[in-house]
Backbone as numpy.savetxt, mean C-alpha at the origin, in Angstrom:
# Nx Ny Nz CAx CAy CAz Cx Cy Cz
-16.86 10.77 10.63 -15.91 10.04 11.46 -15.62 10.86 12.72
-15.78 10.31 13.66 -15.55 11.21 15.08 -13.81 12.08 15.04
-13.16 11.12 14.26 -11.61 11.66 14.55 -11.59 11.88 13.29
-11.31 13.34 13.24 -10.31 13.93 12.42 -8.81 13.57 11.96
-8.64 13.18 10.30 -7.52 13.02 10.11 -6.74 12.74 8.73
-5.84 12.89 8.39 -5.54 11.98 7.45 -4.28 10.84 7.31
-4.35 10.28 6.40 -2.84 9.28 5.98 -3.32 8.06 7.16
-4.56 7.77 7.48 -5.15 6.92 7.85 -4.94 5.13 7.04
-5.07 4.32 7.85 -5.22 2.90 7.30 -6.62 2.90 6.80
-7.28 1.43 6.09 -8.89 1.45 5.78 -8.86 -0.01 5.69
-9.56 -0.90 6.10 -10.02 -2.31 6.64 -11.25 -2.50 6.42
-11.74 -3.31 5.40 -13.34 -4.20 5.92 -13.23 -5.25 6.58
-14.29 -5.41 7.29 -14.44 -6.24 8.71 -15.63 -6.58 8.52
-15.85 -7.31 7.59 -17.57 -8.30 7.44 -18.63 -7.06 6.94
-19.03 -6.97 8.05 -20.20 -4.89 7.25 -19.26 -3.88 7.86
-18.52 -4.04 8.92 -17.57 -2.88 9.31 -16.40 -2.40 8.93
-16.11 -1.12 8.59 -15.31 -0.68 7.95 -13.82 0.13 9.30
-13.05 -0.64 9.50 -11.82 -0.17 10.18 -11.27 0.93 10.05
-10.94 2.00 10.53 -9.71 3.13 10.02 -8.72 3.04 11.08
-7.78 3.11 10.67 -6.36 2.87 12.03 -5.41 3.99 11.74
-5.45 4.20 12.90 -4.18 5.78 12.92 -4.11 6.91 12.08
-3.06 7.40 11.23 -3.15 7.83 10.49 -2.91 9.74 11.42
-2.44 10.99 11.01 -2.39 12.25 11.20 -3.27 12.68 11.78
-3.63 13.56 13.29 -4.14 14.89 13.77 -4.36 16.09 13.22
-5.03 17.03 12.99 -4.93 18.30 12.94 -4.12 18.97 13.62
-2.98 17.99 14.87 -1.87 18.94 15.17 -0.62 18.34 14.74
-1.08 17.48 13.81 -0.01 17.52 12.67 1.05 16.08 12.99
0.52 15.48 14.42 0.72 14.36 14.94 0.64 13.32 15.05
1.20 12.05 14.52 0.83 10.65 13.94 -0.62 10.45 15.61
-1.32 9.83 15.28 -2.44 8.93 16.07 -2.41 7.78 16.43
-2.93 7.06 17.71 -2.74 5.82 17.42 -4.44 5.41 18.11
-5.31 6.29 17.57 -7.35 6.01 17.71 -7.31 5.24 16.38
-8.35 4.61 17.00 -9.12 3.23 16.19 -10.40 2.88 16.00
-11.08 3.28 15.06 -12.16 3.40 15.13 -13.14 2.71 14.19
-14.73 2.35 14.66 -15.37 1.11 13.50 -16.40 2.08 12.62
-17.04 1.44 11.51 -18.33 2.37 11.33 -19.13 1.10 11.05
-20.18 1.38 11.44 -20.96 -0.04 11.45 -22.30 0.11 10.41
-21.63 -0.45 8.86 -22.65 0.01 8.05 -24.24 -0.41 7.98
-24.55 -1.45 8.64 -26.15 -1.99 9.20 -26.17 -0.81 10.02
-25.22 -0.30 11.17 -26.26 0.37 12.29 -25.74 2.02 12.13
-25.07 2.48 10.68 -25.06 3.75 10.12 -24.18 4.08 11.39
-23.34 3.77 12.27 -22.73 4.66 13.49 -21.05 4.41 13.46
-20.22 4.64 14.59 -19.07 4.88 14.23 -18.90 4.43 15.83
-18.27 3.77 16.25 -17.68 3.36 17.62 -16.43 2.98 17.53
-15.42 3.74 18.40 -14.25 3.69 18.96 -13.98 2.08 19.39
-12.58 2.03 19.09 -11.87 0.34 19.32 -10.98 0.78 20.21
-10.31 -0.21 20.25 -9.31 -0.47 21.49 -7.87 0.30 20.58
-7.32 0.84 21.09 -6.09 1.78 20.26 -4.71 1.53 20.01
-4.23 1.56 18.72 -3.00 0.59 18.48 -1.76 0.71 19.42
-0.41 -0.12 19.66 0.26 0.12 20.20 0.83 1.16 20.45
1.32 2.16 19.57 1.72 3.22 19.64 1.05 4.25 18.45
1.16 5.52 18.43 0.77 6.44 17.33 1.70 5.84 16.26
0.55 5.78 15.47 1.32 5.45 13.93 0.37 6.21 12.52
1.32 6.71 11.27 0.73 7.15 10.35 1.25 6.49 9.27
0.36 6.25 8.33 1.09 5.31 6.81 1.41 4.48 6.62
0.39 3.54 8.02 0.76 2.26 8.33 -0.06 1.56 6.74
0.33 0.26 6.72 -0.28 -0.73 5.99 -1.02 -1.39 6.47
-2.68 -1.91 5.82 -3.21 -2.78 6.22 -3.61 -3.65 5.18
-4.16 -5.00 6.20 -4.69 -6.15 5.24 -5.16 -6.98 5.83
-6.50 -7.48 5.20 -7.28 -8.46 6.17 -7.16 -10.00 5.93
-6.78 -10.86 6.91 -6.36 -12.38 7.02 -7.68 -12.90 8.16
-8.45 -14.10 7.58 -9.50 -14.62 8.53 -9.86 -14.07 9.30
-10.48 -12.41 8.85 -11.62 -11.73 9.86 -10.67 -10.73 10.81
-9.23 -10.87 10.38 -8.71 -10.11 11.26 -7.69 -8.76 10.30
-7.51 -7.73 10.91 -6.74 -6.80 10.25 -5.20 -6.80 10.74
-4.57 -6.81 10.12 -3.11 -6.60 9.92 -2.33 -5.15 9.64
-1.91 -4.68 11.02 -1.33 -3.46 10.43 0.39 -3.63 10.32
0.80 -3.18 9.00 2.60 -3.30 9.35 3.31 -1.62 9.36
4.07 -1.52 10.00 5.07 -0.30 9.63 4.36 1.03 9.95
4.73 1.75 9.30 4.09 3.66 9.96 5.30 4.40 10.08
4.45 5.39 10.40 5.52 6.48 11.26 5.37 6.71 12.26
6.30 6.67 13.65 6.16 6.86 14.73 5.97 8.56 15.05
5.54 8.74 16.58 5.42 10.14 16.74 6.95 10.87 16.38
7.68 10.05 16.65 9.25 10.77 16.73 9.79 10.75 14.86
8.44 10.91 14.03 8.89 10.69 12.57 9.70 9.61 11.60
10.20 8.99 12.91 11.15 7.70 12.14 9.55 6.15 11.60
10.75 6.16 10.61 9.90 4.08 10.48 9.76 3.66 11.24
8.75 2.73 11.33 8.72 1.42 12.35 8.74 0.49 11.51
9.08 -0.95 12.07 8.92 -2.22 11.93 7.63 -3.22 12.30
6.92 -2.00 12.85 6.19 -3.60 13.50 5.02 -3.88 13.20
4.57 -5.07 13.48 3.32 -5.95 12.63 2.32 -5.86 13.72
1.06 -5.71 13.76 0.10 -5.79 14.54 -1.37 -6.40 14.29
-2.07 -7.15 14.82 -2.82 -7.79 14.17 -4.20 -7.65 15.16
-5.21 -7.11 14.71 -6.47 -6.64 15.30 -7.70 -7.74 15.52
-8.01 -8.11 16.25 -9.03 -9.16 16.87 -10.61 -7.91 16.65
-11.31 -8.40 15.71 -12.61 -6.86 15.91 -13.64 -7.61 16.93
-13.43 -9.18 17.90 -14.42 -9.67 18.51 -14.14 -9.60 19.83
-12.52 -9.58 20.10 -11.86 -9.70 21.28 -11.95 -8.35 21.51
-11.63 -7.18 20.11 -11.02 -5.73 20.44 -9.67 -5.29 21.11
-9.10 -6.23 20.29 -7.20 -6.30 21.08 -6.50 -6.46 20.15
-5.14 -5.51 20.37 -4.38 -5.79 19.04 -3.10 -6.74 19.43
-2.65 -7.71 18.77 -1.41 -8.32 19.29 -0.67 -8.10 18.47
0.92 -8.08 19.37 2.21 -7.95 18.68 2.27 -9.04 17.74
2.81 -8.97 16.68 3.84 -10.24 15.83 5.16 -10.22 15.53
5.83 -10.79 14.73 7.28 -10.74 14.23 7.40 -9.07 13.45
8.54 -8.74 14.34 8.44 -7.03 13.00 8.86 -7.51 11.74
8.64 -6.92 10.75 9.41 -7.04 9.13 10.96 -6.80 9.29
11.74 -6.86 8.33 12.90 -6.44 8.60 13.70 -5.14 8.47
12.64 -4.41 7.55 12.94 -2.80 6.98 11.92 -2.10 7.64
11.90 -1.45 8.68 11.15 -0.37 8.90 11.11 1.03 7.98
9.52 1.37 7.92 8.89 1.87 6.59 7.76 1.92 6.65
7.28 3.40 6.14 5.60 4.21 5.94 5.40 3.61 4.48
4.19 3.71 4.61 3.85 4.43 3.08 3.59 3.31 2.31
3.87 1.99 2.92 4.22 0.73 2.08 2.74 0.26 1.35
2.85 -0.34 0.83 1.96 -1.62 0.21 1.85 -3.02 0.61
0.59 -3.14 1.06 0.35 -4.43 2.23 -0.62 -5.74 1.02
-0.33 -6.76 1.04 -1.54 -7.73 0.31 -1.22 -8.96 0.97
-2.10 -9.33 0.81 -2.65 -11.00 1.22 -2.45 -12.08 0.09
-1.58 -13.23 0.16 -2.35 -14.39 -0.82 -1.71 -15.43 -0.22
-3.28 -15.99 0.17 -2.80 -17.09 0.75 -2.51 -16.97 2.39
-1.70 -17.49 2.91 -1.03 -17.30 4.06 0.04 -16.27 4.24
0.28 -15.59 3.31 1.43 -15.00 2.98 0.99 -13.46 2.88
1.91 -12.45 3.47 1.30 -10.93 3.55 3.08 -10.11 2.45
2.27 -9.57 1.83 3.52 -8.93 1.04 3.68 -7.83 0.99
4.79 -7.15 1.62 4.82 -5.65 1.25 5.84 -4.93 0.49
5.28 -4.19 -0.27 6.19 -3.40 -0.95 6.48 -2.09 -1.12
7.97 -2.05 -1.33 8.18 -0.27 -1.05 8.20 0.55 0.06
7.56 1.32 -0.37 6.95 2.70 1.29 8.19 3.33 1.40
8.84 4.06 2.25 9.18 5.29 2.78 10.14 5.30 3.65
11.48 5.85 3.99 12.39 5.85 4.97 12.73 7.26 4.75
11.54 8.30 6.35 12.30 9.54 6.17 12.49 10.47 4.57
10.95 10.11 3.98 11.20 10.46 2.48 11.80 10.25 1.49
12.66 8.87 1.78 13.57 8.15 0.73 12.29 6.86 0.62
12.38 7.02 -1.03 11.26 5.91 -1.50 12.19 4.38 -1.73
11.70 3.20 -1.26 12.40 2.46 -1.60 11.65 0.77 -2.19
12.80 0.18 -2.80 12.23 -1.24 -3.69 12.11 -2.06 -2.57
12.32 -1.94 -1.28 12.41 -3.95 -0.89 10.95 -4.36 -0.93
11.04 -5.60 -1.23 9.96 -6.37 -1.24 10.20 -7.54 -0.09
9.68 -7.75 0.56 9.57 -8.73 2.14 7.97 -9.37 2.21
8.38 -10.85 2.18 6.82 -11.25 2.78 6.73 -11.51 4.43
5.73 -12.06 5.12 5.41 -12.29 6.36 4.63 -14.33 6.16
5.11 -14.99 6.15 4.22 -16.30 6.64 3.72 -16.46 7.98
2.43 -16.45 7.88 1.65 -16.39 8.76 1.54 -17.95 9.61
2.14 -18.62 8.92 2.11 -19.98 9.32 3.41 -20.65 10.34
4.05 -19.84 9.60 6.15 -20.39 10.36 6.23 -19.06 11.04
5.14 -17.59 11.04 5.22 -16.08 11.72 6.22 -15.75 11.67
7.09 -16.45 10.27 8.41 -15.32 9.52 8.40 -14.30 8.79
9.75 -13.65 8.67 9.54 -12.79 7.87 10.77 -13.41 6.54
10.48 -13.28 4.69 11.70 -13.19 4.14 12.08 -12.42 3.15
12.78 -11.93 2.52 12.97 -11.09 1.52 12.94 -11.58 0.50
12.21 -10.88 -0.67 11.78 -10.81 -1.97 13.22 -10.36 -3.14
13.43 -10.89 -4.07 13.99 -9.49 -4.90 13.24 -8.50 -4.99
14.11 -7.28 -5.00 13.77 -5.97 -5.04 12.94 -5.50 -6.35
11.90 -4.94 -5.85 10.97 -4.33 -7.13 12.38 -3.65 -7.90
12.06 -3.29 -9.19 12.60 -2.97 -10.28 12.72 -1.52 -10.04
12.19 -0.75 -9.28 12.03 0.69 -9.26 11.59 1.28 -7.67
12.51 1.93 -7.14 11.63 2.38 -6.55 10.32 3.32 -6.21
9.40 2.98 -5.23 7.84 3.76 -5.06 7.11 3.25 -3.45
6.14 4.66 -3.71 5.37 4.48 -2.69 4.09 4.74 -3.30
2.77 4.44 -2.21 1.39 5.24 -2.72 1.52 4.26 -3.42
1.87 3.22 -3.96 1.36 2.48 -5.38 -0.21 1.77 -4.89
-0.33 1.27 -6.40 -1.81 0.06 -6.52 -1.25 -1.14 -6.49
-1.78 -1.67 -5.87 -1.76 -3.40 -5.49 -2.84 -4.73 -5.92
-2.49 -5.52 -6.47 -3.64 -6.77 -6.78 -3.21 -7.83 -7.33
-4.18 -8.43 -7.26 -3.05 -10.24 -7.89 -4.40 -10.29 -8.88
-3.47 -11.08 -9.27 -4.25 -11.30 -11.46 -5.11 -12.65 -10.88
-5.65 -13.08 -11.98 -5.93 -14.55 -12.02 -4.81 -15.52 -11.91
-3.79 -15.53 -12.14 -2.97 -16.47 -12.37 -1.80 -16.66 -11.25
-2.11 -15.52 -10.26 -1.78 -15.47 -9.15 -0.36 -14.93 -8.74
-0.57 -14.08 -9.60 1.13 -13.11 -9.59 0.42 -11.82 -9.05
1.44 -10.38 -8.82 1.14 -9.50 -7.46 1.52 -8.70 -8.67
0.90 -7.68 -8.75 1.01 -6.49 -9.94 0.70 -5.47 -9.24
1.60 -4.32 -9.01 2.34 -3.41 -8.60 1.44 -1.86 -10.01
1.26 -1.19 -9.43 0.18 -0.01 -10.31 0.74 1.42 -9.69
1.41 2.21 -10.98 1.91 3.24 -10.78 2.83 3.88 -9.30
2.55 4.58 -8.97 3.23 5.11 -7.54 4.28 6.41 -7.38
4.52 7.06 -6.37 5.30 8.06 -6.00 7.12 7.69 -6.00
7.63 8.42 -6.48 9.01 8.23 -6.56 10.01 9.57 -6.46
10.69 9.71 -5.79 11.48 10.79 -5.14 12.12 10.58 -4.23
13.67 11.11 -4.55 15.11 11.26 -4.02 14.78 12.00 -2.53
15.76 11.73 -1.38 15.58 12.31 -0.22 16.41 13.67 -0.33
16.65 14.23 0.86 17.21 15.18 1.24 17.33 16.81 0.04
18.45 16.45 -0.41 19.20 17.41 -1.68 18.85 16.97 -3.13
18.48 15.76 -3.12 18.83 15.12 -4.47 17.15 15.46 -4.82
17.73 16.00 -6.20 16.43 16.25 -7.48 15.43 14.70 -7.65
14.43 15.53 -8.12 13.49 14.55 -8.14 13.65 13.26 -9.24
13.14 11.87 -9.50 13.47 11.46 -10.25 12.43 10.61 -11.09
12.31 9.98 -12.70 11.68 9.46 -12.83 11.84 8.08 -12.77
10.63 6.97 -12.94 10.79 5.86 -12.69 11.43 5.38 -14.48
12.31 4.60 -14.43 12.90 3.58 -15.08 12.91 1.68 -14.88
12.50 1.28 -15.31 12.23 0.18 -14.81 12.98 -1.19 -15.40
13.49 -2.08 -14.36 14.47 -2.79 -15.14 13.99 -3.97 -16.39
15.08 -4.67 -17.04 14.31 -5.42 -18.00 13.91 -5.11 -19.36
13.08 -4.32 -19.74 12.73 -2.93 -20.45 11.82 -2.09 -20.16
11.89 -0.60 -20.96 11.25 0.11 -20.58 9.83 0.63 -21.82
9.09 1.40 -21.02 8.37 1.60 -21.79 7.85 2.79 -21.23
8.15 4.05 -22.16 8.43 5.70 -21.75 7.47 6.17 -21.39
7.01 7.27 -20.46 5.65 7.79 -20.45 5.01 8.69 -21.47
3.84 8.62 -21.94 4.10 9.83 -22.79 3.76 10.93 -22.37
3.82 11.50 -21.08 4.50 12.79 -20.71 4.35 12.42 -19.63
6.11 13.14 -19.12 6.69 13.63 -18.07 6.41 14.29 -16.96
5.90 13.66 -16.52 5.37 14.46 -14.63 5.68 14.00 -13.07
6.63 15.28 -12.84 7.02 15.36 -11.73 7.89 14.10 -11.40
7.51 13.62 -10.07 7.67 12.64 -9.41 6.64 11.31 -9.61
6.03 10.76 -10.62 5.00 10.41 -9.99 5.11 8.89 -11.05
4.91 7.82 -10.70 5.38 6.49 -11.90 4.31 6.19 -12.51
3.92 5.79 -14.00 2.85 5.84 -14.91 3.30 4.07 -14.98
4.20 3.49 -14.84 4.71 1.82 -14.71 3.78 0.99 -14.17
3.81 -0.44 -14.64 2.59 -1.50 -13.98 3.89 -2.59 -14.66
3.55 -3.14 -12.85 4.77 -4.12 -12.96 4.18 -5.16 -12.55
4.63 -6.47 -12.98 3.88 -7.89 -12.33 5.11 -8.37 -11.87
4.64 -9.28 -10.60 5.69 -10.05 -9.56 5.54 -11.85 -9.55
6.18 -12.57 -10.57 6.23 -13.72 -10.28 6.48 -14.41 -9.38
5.66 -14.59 -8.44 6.29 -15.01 -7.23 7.04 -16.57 -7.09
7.08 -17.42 -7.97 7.64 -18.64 -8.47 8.95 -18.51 -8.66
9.03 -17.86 -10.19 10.08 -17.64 -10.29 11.08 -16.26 -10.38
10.03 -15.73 -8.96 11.02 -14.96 -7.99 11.48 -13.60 -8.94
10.63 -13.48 -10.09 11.15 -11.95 -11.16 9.85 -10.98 -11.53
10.37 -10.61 -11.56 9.41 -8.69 -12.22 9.27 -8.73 -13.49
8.55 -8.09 -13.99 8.30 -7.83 -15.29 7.35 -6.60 -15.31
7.33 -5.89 -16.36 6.85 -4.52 -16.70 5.70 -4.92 -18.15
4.07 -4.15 -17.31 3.12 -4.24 -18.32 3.19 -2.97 -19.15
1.75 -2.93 -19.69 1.72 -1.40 -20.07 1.20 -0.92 -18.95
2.20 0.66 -19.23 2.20 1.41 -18.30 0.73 2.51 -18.38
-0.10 2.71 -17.71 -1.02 3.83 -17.42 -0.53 5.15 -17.85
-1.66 5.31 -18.94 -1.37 6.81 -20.00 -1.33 7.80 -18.86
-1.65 8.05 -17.68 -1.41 9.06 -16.55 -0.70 8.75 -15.33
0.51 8.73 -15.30 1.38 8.86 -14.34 0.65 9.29 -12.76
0.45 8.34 -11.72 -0.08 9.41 -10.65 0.37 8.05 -9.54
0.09 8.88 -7.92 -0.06 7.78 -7.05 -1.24 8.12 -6.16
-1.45 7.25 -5.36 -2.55 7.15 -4.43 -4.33 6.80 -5.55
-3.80 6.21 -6.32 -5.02 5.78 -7.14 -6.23 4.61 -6.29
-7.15 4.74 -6.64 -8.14 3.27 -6.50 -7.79 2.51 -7.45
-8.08 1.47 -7.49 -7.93 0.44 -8.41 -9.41 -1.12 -7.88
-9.47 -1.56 -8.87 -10.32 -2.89 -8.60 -10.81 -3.22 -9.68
-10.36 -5.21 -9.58 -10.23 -5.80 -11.08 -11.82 -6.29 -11.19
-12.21 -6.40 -12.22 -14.01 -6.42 -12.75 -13.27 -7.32 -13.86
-13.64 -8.69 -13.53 -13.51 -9.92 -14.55 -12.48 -10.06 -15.06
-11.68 -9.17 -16.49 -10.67 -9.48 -17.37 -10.00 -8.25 -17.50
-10.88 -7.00 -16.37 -10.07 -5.60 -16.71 -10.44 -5.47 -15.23
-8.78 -4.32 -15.22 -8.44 -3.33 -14.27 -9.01 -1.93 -14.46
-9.96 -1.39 -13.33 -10.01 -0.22 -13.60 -9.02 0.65 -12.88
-8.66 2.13 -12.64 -8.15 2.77 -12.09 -8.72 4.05 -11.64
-8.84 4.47 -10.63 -9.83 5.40 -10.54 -9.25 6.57 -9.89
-8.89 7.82 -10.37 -8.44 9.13 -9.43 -6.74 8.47 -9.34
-6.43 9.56 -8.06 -4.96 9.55 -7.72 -4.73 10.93 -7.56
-3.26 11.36 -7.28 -2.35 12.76 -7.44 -1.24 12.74 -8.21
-1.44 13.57 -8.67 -0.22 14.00 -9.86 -0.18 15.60 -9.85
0.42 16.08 -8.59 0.63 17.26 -8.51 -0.59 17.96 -8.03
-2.11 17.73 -8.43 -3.09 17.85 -8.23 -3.83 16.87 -7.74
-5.34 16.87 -6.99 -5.88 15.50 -7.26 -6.29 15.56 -8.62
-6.23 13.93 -9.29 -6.44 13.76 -10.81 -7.98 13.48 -10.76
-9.08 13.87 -11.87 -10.63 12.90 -12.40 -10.22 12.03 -13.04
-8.87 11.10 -13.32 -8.35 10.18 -14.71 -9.43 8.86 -14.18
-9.82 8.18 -15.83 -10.02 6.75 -14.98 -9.96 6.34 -16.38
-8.77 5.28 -16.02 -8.76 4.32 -16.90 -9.05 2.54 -16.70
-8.83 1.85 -18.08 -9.09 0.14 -18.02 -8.33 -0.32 -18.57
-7.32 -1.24 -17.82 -6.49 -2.71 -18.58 -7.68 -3.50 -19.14
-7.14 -3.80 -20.24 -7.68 -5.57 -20.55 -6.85 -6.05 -20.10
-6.72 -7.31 -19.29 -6.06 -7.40 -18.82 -5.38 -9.05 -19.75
-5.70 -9.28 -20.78 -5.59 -10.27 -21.60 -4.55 -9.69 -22.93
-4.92 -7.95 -22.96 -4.36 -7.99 -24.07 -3.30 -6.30 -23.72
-3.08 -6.71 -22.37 -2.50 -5.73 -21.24 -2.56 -4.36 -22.42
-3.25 -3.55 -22.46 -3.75 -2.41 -23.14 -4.29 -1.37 -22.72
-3.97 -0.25 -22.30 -4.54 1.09 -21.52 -5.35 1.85 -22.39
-6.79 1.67 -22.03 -7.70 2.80 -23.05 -7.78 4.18 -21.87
């Protein structure tokens, strides 16, 4: 990749693969944009987002990428939604969300963009907010059950939004904490750090949470991707980077 960096966005774009913003080596949010063009093996520079942003969210809607939120150079949240043309090479403004916030969790279903969680200044938090792409509103969700960041994201077959482990930690002074989740719980079997071992599903109907089985390894920043009737999970951090990889059935919600 020509630019050095991390805490980068990641976008497919038909064979091209997007990276948006994301940290310098001088330790400085970015706002370079860049393609890799897997037919022609190369990497060409895009048109560059509105401002430097790191920990933005992305998500792709009819060929186009969607970035929400980040961190500005001045370290605070942002609010705002941006939406990438890869034919025009222009990014346009949209409606901001209503919580400015890094770190979040971005998905698509439907017309509808959902984010959850992410970051205020190192305070992890629950709101859940969608975006309609159709009325270019924004509205609020009930609040995830727990707060997190770094989580896994995906919708089932049946078309509910299931929420996969994630980072959790108190700002400033306050000790670290673990995730508890409302409704009931179901304990980890061991205790680590900061980090949520929880898998939560989001009815989006009737508007409630619910808690699966939770992943025998607590971590965030995992891969994830569903293969027919199971979830795999692949890597993450848990103090370290993790080799874990586990599988939901996802029929008989069960962690081998």
């Amino acid at each position: 990749m020509p630019t050095p960096r991390a805490g980068a966005a990641v976008a497919v774009l038909g064979k091209q693969i997007l990276v948006v913003g994301g940290v310098g080596e001088d330790q400085h949010p970015l706002k370079v944009v860049e393609v890799y063009n897997t037919e022609e093996g190369r990497w060409k520079k895009r048109s560059a987002l509105r401002e430097a942003l790191m920990g933005a969210a992305v998500t792709v809607k009819d060929g186009r990428a969607l970035a929400v939120g980040g961190m500005g150079s001045d370290l605070l949240p942002r609010s705002i939604l941006q939406q990438y043309d890869l034919r025009k090479n222009v990014w346009a403004l949209l409606p901001p969300m209503p919580t400015p916030r890094y770190d979040a969790t971005a998905h698509l279903l439907g017309n509808k963009i959902y984010v959850a969680g992410g970051r205020q200044c190192k305070r992890t938090l629950k709101v859940f907010e969608v975006f309609d792409s159709e009325t270019r509103s924004w509205s609020t969700l009930p609040n995830m059950p727990c707060k997190r960041s770094y989580g896994g994201v995906f919708w089932d077959s049946s078309g509910r939004l299931c929420l996969l482990g994630g980072l959790r930690k108190g700002g400033g002074h306050q000790s670290s904490k673990f995730t508890k989740n409302s409704e009931y719980t179901v304990a980890m079997k061991t205790k680590r750090a900061d980090f949520a071992s929880s898998f939560l599903r989001g009815r989006m109907v009737k508007r409630k949470w619910e808690r699966l089985a939770p992943m025998a390894m607590a971590r965030c920043s995992a891969s994830s991707i569903v293969i027919r009737d199971r979830l795999l999970v692949v890597g993450g951090v848990n103090q370290v980077p993790s080799s874990a990889n586990e599988i939901l059935y996802v029929k008989e919600e069960e962690y081998l």
